[in-house]
N, C-alpha and C positions, 0 to 999 in steps of 0.2 A: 498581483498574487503574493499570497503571504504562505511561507509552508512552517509551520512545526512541529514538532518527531515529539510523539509519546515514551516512544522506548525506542530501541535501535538493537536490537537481539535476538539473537535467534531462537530456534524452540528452546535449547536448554541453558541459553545466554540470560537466566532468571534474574542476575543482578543487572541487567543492562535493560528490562523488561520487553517485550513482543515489537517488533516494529511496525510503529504505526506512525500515521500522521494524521493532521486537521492542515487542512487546505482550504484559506481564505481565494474563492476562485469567481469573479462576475460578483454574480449575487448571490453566493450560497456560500455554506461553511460543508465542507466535505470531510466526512470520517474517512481516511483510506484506510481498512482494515481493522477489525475488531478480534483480536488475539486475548487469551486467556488473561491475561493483566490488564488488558488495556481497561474494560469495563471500571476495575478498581480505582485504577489511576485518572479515570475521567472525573470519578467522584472526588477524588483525592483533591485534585486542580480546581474541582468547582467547572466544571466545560462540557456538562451533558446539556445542559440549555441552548448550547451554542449547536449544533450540531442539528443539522436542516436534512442532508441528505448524506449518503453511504454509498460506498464500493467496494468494492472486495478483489484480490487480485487472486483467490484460489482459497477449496473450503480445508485446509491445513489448518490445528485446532489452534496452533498458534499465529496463525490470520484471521479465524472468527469464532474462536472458543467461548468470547461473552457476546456476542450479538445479542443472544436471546438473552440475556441480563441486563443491556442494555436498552432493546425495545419494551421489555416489560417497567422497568423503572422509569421511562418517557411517557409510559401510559398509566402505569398504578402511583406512580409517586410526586413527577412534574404537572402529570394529566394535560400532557403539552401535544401539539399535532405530530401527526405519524411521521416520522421523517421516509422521505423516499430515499428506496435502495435503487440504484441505478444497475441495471443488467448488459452485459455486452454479447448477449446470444440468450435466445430462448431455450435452448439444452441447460445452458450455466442457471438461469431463474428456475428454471425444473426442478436442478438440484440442490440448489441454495430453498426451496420454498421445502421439499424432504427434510432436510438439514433441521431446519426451524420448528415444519411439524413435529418432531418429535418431543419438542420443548417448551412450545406456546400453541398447541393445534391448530390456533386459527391465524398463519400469519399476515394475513388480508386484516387483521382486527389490528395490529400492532407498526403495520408498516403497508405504504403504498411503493409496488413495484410499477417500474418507469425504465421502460429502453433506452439505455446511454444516448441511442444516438439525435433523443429530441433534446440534448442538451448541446447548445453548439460550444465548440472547440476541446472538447474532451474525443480524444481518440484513442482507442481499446488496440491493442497489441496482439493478435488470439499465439500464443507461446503451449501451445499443448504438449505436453509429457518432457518439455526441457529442463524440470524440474523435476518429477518424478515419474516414471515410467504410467502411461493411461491414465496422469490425473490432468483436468483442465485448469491450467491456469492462463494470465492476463499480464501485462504489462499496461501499461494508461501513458498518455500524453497530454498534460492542459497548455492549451497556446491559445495565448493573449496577448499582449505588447510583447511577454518575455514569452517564453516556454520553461516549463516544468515537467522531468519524465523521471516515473517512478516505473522500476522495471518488479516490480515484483518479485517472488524466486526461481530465478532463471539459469541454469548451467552453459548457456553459449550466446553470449552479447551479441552474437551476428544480426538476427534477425530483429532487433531492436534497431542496431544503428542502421541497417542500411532503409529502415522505413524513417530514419532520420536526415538521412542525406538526401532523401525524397523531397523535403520538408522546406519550403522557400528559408532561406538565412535568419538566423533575430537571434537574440541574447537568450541562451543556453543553461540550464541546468538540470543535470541528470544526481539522478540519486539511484543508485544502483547497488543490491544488495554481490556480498563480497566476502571470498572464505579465502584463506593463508595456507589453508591444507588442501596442497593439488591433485589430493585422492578424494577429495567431497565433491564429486560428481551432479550433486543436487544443485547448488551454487556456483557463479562463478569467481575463477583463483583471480586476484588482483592482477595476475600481469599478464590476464588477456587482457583486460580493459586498457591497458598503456598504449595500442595505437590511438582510443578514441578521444587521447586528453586535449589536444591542441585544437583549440578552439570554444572548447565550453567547459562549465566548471562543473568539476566532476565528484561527487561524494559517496563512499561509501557507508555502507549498514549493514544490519542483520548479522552481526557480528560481534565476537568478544574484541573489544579496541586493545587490550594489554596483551596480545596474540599477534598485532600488526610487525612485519619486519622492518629493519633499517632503511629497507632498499625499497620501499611503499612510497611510491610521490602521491596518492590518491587521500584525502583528505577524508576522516570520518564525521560521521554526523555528531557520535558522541559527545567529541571535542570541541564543536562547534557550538558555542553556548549560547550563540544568537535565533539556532535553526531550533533548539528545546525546547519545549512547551511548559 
Protein backbone atom coordinates (compact mmCIF):
# COMPACT_ATOMS: atom_id res chain seq x y z
CA UNK A 1 0.00 0.00 0.00
CA UNK A 2 1.09 3.46 -1.04
CA UNK A 3 -0.85 6.41 0.73
CA UNK A 4 -0.47 10.22 -0.44
CA UNK A 5 -2.14 13.43 1.22
CA UNK A 6 -3.59 15.93 -1.22
CA UNK A 7 -3.86 18.44 1.37
CA UNK A 8 -3.82 18.12 5.22
CA UNK A 9 -6.41 20.88 6.38
CA UNK A 10 -8.94 21.53 7.78
CA UNK A 11 -12.21 23.41 6.54
CA UNK A 12 -10.53 26.82 7.02
CA UNK A 13 -6.71 25.45 6.95
CA UNK A 14 -7.10 26.98 3.09
CA UNK A 15 -3.22 27.11 2.78
CA UNK A 16 -2.70 23.67 3.98
CA UNK A 17 -5.84 22.56 1.34
CA UNK A 18 -8.84 19.79 2.39
CA UNK A 19 -7.47 16.72 3.56
CA UNK A 20 -7.46 14.24 1.38
CA UNK A 21 -5.64 11.14 0.13
CA UNK A 22 -5.02 8.66 -2.95
CA UNK A 23 -4.49 5.23 -1.81
CA UNK A 24 -2.60 2.80 -3.88
CA UNK A 25 -4.61 -0.38 -2.19
CA UNK A 26 -4.60 -4.29 -4.07
CA UNK A 27 -5.72 -3.14 -7.25
CA UNK A 28 -7.30 0.14 -7.27
CA UNK A 29 -6.20 3.69 -6.56
CA UNK A 30 -8.65 5.01 -3.99
CA UNK A 31 -9.71 8.84 -3.62
CA UNK A 32 -10.34 9.04 0.22
CA UNK A 33 -12.33 12.17 0.15
CA UNK A 34 -13.16 14.82 -2.20
CA UNK A 35 -13.12 18.45 -0.46
CA UNK A 36 -13.44 21.75 -2.03
CA UNK A 37 -9.69 21.91 -3.30
CA UNK A 38 -9.12 18.75 -3.82
CA UNK A 39 -10.87 18.58 -7.43
CA UNK A 40 -8.31 21.63 -8.42
CA UNK A 41 -5.41 20.18 -6.95
CA UNK A 42 -6.18 16.75 -8.83
CA UNK A 43 -5.94 18.62 -11.98
CA UNK A 44 -3.13 20.61 -10.72
CA UNK A 45 -0.91 17.04 -10.20
CA UNK A 46 -2.13 15.72 -13.35
CA UNK A 47 -3.93 12.49 -11.06
CA UNK A 48 -7.59 12.53 -12.15
CA UNK A 49 -6.69 9.57 -14.54
CA UNK A 50 -5.49 7.72 -11.85
CA UNK A 51 -8.26 7.41 -9.72
CA UNK A 52 -10.51 4.16 -10.09
CA UNK A 53 -12.64 4.22 -7.06
CA UNK A 54 -13.82 6.69 -4.10
CA UNK A 55 -14.70 7.06 -0.40
CA UNK A 56 -15.89 9.50 1.54
CA UNK A 57 -15.64 9.54 5.46
CA UNK A 58 -18.71 12.14 5.97
CA UNK A 59 -20.75 14.64 3.39
CA UNK A 60 -18.77 17.97 5.18
CA UNK A 61 -18.13 20.42 2.08
CA UNK A 62 -14.64 20.09 3.01
CA UNK A 63 -14.69 16.04 2.45
CA UNK A 64 -16.73 16.20 -0.83
CA UNK A 65 -17.29 19.87 -1.91
CA UNK A 66 -15.83 18.89 -5.57
CA UNK A 67 -17.02 15.38 -6.10
CA UNK A 68 -19.34 16.53 -8.53
CA UNK A 69 -16.50 18.40 -10.30
CA UNK A 70 -14.77 15.73 -10.38
CA UNK A 71 -17.25 12.93 -11.69
CA UNK A 72 -18.30 15.27 -14.42
CA UNK A 73 -14.69 16.10 -15.77
CA UNK A 74 -13.99 11.90 -15.72
CA UNK A 75 -17.09 11.82 -17.90
CA UNK A 76 -17.18 15.23 -20.10
CA UNK A 77 -13.42 15.75 -20.43
CA UNK A 78 -11.36 12.17 -19.77
CA UNK A 79 -14.55 10.34 -21.16
CA UNK A 80 -12.80 7.75 -18.88
CA UNK A 81 -14.99 4.71 -16.91
CA UNK A 82 -17.20 5.76 -14.01
CA UNK A 83 -15.09 5.27 -11.11
CA UNK A 84 -16.94 3.37 -8.32
CA UNK A 85 -17.94 5.16 -4.95
CA UNK A 86 -17.66 2.63 -2.48
CA UNK A 87 -20.58 3.03 0.39
CA UNK A 88 -20.40 1.64 3.93
CA UNK A 89 -24.35 1.58 4.75
CA UNK A 90 -27.22 2.14 2.66
CA UNK A 91 -28.57 5.31 4.61
CA UNK A 92 -24.88 7.03 3.82
CA UNK A 93 -25.46 5.98 -0.38
CA UNK A 94 -28.99 7.60 0.11
CA UNK A 95 -27.48 10.71 1.13
CA UNK A 96 -24.44 10.96 -0.77
CA UNK A 97 -26.60 10.00 -4.07
CA UNK A 98 -29.15 13.56 -2.73
CA UNK A 99 -25.84 15.25 -2.38
CA UNK A 100 -24.81 14.70 -6.04
CA UNK A 101 -28.45 14.96 -7.39
CA UNK A 102 -28.64 18.25 -6.84
CA UNK A 103 -25.51 18.86 -9.05
CA UNK A 104 -25.27 16.29 -11.76
CA UNK A 105 -29.10 14.80 -11.62
CA UNK A 106 -28.33 11.71 -12.82
CA UNK A 107 -25.57 10.21 -10.56
CA UNK A 108 -25.87 6.61 -11.85
CA UNK A 109 -24.71 8.34 -15.32
CA UNK A 110 -21.47 9.59 -13.70
CA UNK A 111 -20.43 7.04 -11.06
CA UNK A 112 -21.20 3.29 -10.17
CA UNK A 113 -22.16 2.95 -6.42
CA UNK A 114 -20.63 -0.42 -4.81
CA UNK A 115 -20.99 -1.57 -1.02
CA UNK A 116 -17.65 -1.31 0.69
CA UNK A 117 -18.14 -4.52 1.87
CA UNK A 118 -17.52 -6.53 -1.58
CA UNK A 119 -14.19 -5.08 -1.41
CA UNK A 120 -11.93 -7.27 0.75
CA UNK A 121 -9.80 -5.84 3.56
CA UNK A 122 -11.33 -2.29 3.67
CA UNK A 123 -13.16 -1.92 6.97
CA UNK A 124 -15.70 1.06 7.73
CA UNK A 125 -15.60 2.40 11.30
CA UNK A 126 -19.63 3.66 11.45
CA UNK A 127 -18.28 6.88 14.14
CA UNK A 128 -21.84 8.77 14.10
CA UNK A 129 -22.22 12.30 15.60
CA UNK A 130 -18.51 12.20 17.04
CA UNK A 131 -17.87 14.73 15.03
CA UNK A 132 -20.65 16.63 14.71
CA UNK A 133 -23.76 16.36 16.43
CA UNK A 134 -26.61 13.92 14.05
CA UNK A 135 -24.25 14.03 11.08
CA UNK A 136 -22.92 10.30 9.78
CA UNK A 137 -19.58 10.03 9.51
CA UNK A 138 -16.87 7.00 9.01
CA UNK A 139 -13.52 6.01 9.83
CA UNK A 140 -11.88 3.26 7.13
CA UNK A 141 -9.21 0.67 7.79
CA UNK A 142 -7.09 -0.92 4.62
CA UNK A 143 -5.21 -4.15 5.80
CA UNK A 144 -2.94 -5.97 3.73
CA UNK A 145 0.61 -7.10 4.48
CA UNK A 146 0.68 -3.57 6.51
CA UNK A 147 -2.56 -1.78 7.82
CA UNK A 148 -3.58 1.75 7.03
CA UNK A 149 -6.32 3.60 9.12
CA UNK A 150 -7.57 6.91 8.23
CA UNK A 151 -10.02 8.09 11.05
CA UNK A 152 -11.68 10.58 9.47
CA UNK A 153 -13.15 13.63 11.61
CA UNK A 154 -13.57 12.17 14.88
CA UNK A 155 -13.82 14.02 18.44
CA UNK A 156 -12.89 10.73 20.74
CA UNK A 157 -10.12 8.07 19.30
CA UNK A 158 -11.84 5.36 21.53
CA UNK A 159 -13.83 3.78 19.37
CA UNK A 160 -11.47 3.61 16.61
CA UNK A 161 -8.59 2.03 18.61
CA UNK A 162 -10.47 -0.48 20.53
CA UNK A 163 -11.77 -1.99 16.92
CA UNK A 164 -7.91 -1.89 16.49
CA UNK A 165 -6.91 -3.94 19.24
CA UNK A 166 -9.63 -6.42 17.91
CA UNK A 167 -7.48 -6.56 14.87
CA UNK A 168 -4.76 -9.72 14.77
CA UNK A 169 -1.01 -7.67 15.16
CA UNK A 170 0.95 -6.37 11.75
CA UNK A 171 2.81 -3.20 10.90
CA UNK A 172 0.59 -0.12 11.95
CA UNK A 173 -0.20 3.17 10.40
CA UNK A 174 -2.89 5.42 11.62
CA UNK A 175 -3.31 8.79 10.23
CA UNK A 176 -5.63 10.57 12.45
CA UNK A 177 -7.04 13.93 12.06
CA UNK A 178 -5.78 16.37 15.10
CA UNK A 179 -6.61 19.97 16.68
CA UNK A 180 -4.24 21.88 19.45
CA UNK A 181 -7.39 23.74 20.80
CA UNK A 182 -8.99 21.56 23.55
CA UNK A 183 -12.24 23.40 23.24
CA UNK A 184 -12.76 22.01 19.23
CA UNK A 185 -14.89 19.40 20.26
CA UNK A 186 -15.41 18.35 16.52
CA UNK A 187 -11.81 16.85 16.33
CA UNK A 188 -9.52 15.24 18.37
CA UNK A 189 -6.85 17.34 20.81
CA UNK A 190 -3.27 15.63 20.28
CA UNK A 191 -2.96 14.48 23.78
CA UNK A 192 -5.73 12.04 23.87
CA UNK A 193 -4.11 10.15 21.18
CA UNK A 194 -0.56 9.89 23.37
CA UNK A 195 -1.73 6.45 25.00
CA UNK A 196 -2.20 4.95 21.39
CA UNK A 197 1.48 5.83 20.21
CA UNK A 198 3.52 2.76 21.14
CA UNK A 199 3.39 0.54 18.80
CA UNK A 200 2.43 2.09 15.50
CA UNK A 201 3.27 4.93 13.79
CA UNK A 202 1.16 7.55 14.27
CA UNK A 203 0.37 10.92 12.05
CA UNK A 204 -1.55 13.60 12.45
CA UNK A 205 -3.78 16.00 9.85
CA UNK A 206 -6.56 18.21 9.20
CA UNK A 207 -4.81 20.65 10.71
CA UNK A 208 -2.95 24.09 10.61
CA UNK A 209 0.96 22.26 11.26
CA UNK A 210 2.53 26.11 12.53
CA UNK A 211 -0.27 25.79 15.53
CA UNK A 212 1.47 22.31 16.76
CA UNK A 213 2.95 22.72 20.30
CA UNK A 214 6.46 21.87 21.71
CA UNK A 215 5.19 19.16 23.68
CA UNK A 216 3.36 17.26 20.36
CA UNK A 217 5.48 13.92 19.96
CA UNK A 218 2.67 13.06 17.08
CA UNK A 219 4.19 13.65 13.76
CA UNK A 220 2.20 15.63 10.99
CA UNK A 221 1.60 14.66 7.55
CA UNK A 222 2.44 18.13 6.32
CA UNK A 223 5.99 17.68 7.17
CA UNK A 224 6.27 14.47 5.82
CA UNK A 225 7.22 15.02 2.36
CA UNK A 226 7.48 11.46 1.44
CA UNK A 227 3.49 10.86 2.32
CA UNK A 228 2.55 14.41 -0.34
CA UNK A 229 1.39 13.82 -3.35
Amino acid sequence: MQIKFLGTGGAFDTDYRNSAALLEFRDINLLIDCGFTVFPTLVEKNLTQKIDHIVLTHLHNDHCGSLANLLLYKHIVEKSKRPIILYPSEQFKQQLYKFLELQVKDPDKYAEFVPLDQVEGIISIDTYGQHSEGLQTYAYIFDNESRIVYSGDLSKPEVLFEKLERLPGKKTSVFHDITFNSDNTGHTYYKKLLPYINGIDMYGYHCDPTQSPQDNPIRLVFYEKALMA
